[in-house]
N, C-alpha and C positions, 0 to 999 in steps of 0.2 A: 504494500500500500504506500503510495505518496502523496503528499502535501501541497498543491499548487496553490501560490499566493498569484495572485493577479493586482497591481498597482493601474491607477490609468492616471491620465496631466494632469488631473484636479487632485492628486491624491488619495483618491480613494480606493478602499480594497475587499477583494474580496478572495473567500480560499476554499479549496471543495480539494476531496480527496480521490485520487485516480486509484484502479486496481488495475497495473498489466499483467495481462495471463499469457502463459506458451505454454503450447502444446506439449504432451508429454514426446519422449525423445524419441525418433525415431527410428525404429528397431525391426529387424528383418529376421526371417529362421525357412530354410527349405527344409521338404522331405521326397523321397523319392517314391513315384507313384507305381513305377513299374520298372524292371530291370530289361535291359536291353536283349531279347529276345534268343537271338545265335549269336552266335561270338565275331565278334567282326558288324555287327550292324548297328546303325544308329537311330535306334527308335526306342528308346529308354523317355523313360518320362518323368517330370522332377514338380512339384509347384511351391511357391514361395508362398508365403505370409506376413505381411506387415501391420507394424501398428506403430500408432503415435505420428508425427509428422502433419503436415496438411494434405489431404487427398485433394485431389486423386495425384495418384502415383504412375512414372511410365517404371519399366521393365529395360534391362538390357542382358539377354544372358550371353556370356564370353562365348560360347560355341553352340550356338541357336538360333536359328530366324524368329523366331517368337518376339515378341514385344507385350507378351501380357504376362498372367504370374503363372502361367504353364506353361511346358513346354513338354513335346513330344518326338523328338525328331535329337536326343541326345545321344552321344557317343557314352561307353563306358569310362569310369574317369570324374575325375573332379573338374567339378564344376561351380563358376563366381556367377552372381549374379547384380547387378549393382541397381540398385532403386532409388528415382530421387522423388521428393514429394513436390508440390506445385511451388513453394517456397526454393525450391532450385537446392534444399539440404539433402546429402545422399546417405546410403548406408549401403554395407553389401552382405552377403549370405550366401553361404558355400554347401554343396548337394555333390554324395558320390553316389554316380552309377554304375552298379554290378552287372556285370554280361558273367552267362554261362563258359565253361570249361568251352575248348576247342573237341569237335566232335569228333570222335578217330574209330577206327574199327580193325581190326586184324582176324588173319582165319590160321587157320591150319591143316594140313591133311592128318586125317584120323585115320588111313590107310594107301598103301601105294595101292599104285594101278596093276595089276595082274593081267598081262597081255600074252598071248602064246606060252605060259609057263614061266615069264621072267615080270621079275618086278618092274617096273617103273615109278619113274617122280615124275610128277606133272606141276608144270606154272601155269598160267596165264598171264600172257602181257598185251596191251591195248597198246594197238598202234592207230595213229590216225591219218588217213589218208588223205590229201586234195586231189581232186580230181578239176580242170577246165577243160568247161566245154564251149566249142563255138560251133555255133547254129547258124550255115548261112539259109538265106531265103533270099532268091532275087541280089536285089542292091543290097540287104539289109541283115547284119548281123547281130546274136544275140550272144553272150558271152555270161556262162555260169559259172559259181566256184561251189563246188559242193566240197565239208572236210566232213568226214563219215568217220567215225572211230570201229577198228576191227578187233575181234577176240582171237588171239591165236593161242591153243594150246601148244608147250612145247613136254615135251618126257624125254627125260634119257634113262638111260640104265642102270 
């Protein structure tokens, strides 16, 4: 609370008392809404919450198109997000997003091949072919690129 005196030319005065208030402080906290689907992809999703400051507030998140207090379109990883309220005061809030393990697979042979009375090992390896082709017609040619992936088994002995 303060005290204002008011004087004017003839001397006279008067005095009334002012109360200025501010807003409480402006203060941010993310959580993470969903974790980033396969490992390597960016669709994690995080949302911010604020209080105190003067609304309304923009959004900026460090690795996001977003400009509101979501976002969906996050990479694994930490992540800032910095908020200012209309008075131009900022604050910022930090959010990690989990991605799953890298997906991997392996086999094994649980038995060789038995061919004519001898064992065999067998692999498989994928090879991939390109193939171009051109197609005339007339004047007029058409030119394709097909790559086709092939299974070849190989066994030896």
């Amino acid at each position: 609370m303060h005290l204002v005196t008011v004087t004017d030319a003839n001397g006279a005065t008067t005095s009334c008392t002012v109360t200025i208030s501010e807003p409480a402080a402006l203060s941010a906290s993310a959580a993470q809404d969903s974790p980033v689907a396969c490992f390597g992809e960016s669709n994690g999703a995080a949302t911010v919450t604020v209080s105190g400051g003067n609304a309304p507030y923009s959004y900026s998140w460090d690795k996001s198109a977003s400009a509101s207090a979501s976002a969906i379109d996050l990479a694994a990883g930490l992540h800032t997000i910095t908020i200012t309220d209309d008075k131009g005061c900022k604050t910022t809030a930090t959010v990690t997003i989990a991605e799953p393990d890298v997906l991997s697979a392996s086999a094994t042979q649980d038995n060789p091949v038995v061919w004519c009375g001898k064992q065999w090992r067998c692999h498989s390896y994928c090879f991939q072919v390109e193939m171009i082709l051109t197609l005339i017609h007339g004047t007029k040619a058409l030119l394709l690129r097909l790559r086709l992936p092939i299974w070849l088994p190989v066994c030896i002995q």
